[in-house]
N, CA, C and O atoms as a GROMACS GRO file, in nm:
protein
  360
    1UNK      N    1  13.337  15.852  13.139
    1UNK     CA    2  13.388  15.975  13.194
    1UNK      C    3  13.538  15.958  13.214
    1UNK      O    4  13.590  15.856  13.259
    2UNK      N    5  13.605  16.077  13.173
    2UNK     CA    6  13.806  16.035  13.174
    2UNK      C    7  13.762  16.003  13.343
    2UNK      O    8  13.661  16.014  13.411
    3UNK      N    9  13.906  15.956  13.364
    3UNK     CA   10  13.940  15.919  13.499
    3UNK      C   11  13.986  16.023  13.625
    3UNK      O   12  14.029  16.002  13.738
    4UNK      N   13  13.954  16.150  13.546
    4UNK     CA   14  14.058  16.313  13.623
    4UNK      C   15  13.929  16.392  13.583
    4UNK      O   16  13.949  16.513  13.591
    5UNK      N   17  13.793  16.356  13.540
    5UNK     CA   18  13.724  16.438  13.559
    5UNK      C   19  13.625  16.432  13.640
    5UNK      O   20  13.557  16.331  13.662
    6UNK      N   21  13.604  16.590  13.713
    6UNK     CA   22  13.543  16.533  13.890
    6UNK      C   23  13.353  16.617  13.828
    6UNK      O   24  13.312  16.688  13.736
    7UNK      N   25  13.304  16.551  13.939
    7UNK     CA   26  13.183  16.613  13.948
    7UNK      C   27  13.189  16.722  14.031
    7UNK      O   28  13.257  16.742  14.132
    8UNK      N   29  13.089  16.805  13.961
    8UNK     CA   30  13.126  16.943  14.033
    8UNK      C   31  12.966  16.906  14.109
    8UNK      O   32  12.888  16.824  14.061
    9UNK      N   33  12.939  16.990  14.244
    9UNK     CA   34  12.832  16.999  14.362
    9UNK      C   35  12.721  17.041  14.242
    9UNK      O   36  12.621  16.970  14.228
   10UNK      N   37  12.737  17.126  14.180
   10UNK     CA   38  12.614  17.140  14.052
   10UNK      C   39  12.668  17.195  13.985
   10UNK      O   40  12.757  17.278  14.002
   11UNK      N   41  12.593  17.134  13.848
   11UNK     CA   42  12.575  17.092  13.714
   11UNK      C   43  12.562  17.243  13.635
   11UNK      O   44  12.516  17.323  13.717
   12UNK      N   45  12.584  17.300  13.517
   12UNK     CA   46  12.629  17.430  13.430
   12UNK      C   47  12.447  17.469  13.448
   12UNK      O   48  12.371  17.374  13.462
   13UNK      N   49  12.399  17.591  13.447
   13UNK     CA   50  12.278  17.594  13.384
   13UNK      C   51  12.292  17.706  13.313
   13UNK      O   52  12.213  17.797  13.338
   14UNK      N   53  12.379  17.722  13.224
   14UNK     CA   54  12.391  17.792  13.102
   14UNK      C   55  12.326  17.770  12.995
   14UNK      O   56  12.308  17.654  12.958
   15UNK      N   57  12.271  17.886  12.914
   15UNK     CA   58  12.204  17.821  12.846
   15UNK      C   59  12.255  17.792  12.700
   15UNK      O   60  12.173  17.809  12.609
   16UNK      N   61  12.371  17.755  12.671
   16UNK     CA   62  12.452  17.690  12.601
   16UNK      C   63  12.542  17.576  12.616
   16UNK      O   64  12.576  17.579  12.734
   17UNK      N   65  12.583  17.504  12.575
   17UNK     CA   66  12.688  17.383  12.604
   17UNK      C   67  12.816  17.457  12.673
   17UNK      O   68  12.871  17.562  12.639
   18UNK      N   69  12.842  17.382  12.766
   18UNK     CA   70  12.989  17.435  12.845
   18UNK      C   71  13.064  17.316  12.852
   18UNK      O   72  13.020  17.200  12.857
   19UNK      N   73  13.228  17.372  12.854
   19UNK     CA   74  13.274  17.219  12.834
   19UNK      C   75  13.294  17.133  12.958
   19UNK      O   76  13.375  17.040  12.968
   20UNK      N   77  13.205  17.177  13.058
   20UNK     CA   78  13.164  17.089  13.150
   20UNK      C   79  13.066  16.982  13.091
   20UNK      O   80  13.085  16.861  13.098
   21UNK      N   81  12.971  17.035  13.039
   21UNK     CA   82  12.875  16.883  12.960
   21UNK      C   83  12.930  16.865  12.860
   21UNK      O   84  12.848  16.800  12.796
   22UNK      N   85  13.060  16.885  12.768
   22UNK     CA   86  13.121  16.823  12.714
   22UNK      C   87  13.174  16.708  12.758
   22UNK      O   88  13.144  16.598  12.710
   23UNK      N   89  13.261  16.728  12.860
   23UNK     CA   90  13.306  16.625  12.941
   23UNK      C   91  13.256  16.565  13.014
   23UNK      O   92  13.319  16.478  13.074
   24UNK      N   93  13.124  16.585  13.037
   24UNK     CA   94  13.035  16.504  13.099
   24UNK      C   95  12.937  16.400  13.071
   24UNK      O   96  12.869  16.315  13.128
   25UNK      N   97  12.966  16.454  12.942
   25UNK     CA   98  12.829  16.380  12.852
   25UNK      C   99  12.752  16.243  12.880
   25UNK      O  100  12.631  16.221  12.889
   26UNK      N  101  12.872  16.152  12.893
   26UNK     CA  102  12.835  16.063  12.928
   26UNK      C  103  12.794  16.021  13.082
   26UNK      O  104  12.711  15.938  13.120
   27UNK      N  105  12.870  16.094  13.145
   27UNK     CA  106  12.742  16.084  13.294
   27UNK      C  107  12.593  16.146  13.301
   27UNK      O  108  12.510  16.108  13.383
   28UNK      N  109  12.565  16.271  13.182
   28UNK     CA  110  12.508  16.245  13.194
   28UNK      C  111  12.355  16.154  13.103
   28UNK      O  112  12.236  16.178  13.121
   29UNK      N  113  12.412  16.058  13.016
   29UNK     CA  114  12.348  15.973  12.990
   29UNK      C  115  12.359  15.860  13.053
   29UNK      O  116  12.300  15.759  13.013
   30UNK      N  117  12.430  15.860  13.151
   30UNK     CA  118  12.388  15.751  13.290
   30UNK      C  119  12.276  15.772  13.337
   30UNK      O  120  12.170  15.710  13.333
   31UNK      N  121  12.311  15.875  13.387
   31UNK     CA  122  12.183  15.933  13.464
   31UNK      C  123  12.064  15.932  13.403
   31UNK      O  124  11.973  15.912  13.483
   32UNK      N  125  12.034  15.943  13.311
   32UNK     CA  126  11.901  15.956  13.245
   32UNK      C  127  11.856  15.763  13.222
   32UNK      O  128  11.741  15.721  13.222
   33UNK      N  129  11.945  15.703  13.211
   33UNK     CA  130  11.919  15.543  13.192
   33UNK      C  131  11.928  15.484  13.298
   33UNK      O  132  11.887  15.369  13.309
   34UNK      N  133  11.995  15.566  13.419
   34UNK     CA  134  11.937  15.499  13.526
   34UNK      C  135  11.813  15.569  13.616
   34UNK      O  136  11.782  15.521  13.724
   35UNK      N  137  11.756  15.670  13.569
   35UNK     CA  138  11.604  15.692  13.617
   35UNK      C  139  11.504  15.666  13.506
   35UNK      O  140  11.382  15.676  13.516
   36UNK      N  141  11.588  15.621  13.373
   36UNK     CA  142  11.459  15.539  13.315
   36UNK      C  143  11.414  15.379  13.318
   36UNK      O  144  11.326  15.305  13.274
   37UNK      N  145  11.546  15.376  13.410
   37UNK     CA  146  11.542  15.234  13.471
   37UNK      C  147  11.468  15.175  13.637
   37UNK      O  148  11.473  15.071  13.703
   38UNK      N  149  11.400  15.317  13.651
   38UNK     CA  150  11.397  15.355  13.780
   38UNK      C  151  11.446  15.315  13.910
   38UNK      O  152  11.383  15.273  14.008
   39UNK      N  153  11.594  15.340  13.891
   39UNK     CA  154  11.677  15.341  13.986
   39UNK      C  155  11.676  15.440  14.063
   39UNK      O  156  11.659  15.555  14.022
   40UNK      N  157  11.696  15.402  14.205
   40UNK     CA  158  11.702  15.493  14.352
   40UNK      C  159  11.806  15.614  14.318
   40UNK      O  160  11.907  15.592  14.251
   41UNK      N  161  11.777  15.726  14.362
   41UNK     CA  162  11.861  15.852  14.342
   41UNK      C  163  11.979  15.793  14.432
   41UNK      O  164  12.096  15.792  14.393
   42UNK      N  165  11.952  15.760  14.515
   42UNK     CA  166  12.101  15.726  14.622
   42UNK      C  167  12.147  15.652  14.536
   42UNK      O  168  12.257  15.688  14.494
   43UNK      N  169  12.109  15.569  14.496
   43UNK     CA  170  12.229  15.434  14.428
   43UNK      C  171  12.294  15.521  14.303
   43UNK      O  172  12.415  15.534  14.286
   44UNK      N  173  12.196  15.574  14.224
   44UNK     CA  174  12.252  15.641  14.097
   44UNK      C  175  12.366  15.770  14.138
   44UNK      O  176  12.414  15.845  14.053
   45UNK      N  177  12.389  15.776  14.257
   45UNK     CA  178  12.424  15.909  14.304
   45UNK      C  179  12.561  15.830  14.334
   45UNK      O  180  12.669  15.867  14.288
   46UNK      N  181  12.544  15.715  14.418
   46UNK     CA  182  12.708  15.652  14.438
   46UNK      C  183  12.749  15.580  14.295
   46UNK      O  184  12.863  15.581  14.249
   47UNK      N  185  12.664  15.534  14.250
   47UNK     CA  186  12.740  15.461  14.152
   47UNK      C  187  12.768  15.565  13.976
   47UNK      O  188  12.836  15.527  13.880
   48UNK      N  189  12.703  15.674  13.987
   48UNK     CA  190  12.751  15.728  13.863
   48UNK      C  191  12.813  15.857  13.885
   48UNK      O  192  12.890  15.924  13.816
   49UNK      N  193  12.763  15.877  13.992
   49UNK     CA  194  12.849  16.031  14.065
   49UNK      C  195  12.946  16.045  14.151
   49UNK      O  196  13.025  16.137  14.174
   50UNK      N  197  12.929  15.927  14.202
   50UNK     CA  198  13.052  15.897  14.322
   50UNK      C  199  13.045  15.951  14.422
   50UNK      O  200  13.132  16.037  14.434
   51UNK      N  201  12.974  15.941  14.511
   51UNK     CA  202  12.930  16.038  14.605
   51UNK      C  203  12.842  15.916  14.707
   51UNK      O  204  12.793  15.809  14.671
   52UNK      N  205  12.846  15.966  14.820
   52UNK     CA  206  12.806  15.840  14.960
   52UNK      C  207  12.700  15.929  14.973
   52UNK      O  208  12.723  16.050  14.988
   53UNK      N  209  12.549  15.869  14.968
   53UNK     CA  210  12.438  15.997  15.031
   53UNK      C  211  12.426  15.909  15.164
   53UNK      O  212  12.307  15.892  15.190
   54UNK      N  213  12.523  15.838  15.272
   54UNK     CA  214  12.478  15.804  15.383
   54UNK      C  215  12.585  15.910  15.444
   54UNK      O  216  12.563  15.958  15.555
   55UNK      N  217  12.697  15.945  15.375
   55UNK     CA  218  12.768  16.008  15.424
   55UNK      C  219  12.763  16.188  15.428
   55UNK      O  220  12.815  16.255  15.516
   56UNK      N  221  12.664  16.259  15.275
   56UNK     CA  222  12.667  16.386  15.248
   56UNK      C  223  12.512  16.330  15.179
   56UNK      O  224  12.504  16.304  15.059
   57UNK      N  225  12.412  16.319  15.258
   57UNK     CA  226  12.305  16.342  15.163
   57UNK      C  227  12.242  16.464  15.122
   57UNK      O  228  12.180  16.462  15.015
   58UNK      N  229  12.250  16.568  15.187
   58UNK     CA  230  12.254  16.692  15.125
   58UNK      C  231  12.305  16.697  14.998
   58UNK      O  232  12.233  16.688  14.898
   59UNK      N  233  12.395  16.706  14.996
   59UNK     CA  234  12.496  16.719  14.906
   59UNK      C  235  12.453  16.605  14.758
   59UNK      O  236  12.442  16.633  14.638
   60UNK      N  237  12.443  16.522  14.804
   60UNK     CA  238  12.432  16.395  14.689
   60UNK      C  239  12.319  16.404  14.668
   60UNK      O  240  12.277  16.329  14.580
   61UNK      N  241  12.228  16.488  14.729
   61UNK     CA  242  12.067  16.505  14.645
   61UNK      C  243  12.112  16.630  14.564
   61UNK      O  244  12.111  16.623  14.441
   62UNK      N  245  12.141  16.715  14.612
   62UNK     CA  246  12.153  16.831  14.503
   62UNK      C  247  12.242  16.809  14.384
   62UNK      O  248  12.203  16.843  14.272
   63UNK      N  249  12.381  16.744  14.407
   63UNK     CA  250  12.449  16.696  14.290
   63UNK      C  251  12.391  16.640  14.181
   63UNK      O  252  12.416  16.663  14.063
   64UNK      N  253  12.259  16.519  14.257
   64UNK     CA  254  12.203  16.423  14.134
   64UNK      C  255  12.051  16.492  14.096
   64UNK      O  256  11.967  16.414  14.052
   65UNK      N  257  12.025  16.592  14.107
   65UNK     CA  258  11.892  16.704  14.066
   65UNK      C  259  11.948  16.775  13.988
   65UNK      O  260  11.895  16.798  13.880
   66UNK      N  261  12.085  16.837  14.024
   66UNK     CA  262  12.163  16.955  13.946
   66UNK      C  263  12.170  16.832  13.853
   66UNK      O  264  12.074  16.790  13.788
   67UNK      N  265  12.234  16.803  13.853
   67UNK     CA  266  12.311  16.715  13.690
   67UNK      C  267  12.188  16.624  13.643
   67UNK      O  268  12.188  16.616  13.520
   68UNK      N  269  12.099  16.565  13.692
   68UNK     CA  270  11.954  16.509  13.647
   68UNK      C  271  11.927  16.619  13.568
   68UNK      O  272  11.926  16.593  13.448
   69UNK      N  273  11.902  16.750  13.603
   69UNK     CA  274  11.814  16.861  13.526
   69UNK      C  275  11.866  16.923  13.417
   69UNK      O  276  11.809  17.003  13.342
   70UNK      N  277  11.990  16.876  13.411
   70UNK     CA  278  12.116  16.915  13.306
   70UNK      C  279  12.094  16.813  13.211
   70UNK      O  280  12.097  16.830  13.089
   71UNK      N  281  12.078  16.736  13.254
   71UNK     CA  282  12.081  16.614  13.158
   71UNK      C  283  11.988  16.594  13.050
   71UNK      O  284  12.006  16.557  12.934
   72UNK      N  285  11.826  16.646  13.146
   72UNK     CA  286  11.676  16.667  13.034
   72UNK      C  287  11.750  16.782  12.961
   72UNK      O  288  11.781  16.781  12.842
   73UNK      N  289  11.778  16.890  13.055
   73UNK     CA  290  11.816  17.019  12.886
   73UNK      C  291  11.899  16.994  12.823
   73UNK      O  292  11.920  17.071  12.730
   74UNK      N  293  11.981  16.885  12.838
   74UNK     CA  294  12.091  16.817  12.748
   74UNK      C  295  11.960  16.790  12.635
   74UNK      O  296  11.937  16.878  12.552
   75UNK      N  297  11.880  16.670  12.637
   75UNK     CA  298  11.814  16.588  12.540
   75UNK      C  299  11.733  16.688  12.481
   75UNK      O  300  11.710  16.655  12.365
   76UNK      N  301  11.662  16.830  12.519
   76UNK     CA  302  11.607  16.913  12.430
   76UNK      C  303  11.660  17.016  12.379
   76UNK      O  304  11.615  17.063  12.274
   77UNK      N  305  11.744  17.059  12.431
   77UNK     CA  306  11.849  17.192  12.393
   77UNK      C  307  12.011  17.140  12.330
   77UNK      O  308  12.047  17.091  12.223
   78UNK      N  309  12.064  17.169  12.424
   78UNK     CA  310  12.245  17.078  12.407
   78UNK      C  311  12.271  17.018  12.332
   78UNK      O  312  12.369  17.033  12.259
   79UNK      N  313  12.149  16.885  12.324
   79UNK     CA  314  12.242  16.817  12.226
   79UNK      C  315  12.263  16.847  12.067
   79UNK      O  316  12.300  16.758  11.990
   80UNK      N  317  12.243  16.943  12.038
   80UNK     CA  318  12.255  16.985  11.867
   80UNK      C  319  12.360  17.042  11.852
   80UNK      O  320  12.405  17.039  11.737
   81UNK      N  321  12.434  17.109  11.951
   81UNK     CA  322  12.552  17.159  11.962
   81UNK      C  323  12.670  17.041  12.022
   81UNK      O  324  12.779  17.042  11.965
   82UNK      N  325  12.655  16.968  12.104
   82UNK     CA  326  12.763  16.819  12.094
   82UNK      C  327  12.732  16.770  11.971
   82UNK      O  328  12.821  16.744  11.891
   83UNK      N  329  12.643  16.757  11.952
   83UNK     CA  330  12.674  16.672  11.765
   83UNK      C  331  12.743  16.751  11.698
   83UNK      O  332  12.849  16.710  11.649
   84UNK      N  333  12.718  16.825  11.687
   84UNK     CA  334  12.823  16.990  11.604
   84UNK      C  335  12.993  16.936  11.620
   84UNK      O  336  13.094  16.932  11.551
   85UNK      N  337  12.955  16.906  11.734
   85UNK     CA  338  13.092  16.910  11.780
   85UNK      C  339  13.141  16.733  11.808
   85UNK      O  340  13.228  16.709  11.891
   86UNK      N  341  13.099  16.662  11.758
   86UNK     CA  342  13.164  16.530  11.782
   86UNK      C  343  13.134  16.493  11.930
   86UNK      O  344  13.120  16.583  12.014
   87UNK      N  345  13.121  16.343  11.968
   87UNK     CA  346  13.078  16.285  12.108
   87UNK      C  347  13.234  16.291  12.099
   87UNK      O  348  13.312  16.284  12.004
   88UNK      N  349  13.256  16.318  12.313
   88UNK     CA  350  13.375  16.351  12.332
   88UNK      C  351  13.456  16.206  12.357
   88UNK      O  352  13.396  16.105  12.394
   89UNK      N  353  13.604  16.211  12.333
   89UNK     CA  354  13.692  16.068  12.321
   89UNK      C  355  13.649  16.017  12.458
   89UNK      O  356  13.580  16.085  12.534
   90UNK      N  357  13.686  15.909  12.483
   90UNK     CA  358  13.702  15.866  12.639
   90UNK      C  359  13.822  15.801  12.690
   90UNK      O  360  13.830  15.770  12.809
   0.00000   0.00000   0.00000
């Protein structure tokens, strides 16, 4: 993920590619390898989202559900249109 791009509180649910999961892409194939790794939502939430759930767990559950659920319609929908379009630089 560039270094200037922020996570937004939730994730596009458009039902096309936005260049939010352009630029996201790769968080969110974190996310999906770290719940197929079955890693704790809190940990995956500070360490790929950046976000304290001791500090905003509200918040850091909905961030990592929103962008978790983005991520499956990434792998059945989305991704035919990022290939279209080249994986983005980093």
């Amino acid at each position: 993920m560039p270094a200037d791009a922020r996570i937004a509180d939730l994730a596009p649910s458009a039902l096309e590619l936005t260049s939010y999961d352009r630029e996201h892409a790769v968080t969110y194939m974190r996310l999906l390898d770290a719940v197929a790794d079955n890693a704790d939502w809190r940990e995956i939430a500070r360490i790929v989202l950046g976000l304290d759930p001791t500090v905003e767990p509200d918040r850091a559950r909905r961030t990592f559900e929103s962008h978790l659920a983005r991520a499956k319609w990434l792998t059945g929908h989305g991704y035919r249109d990022l290939l279209r379009g080249g994986w983005p630089e980093q």
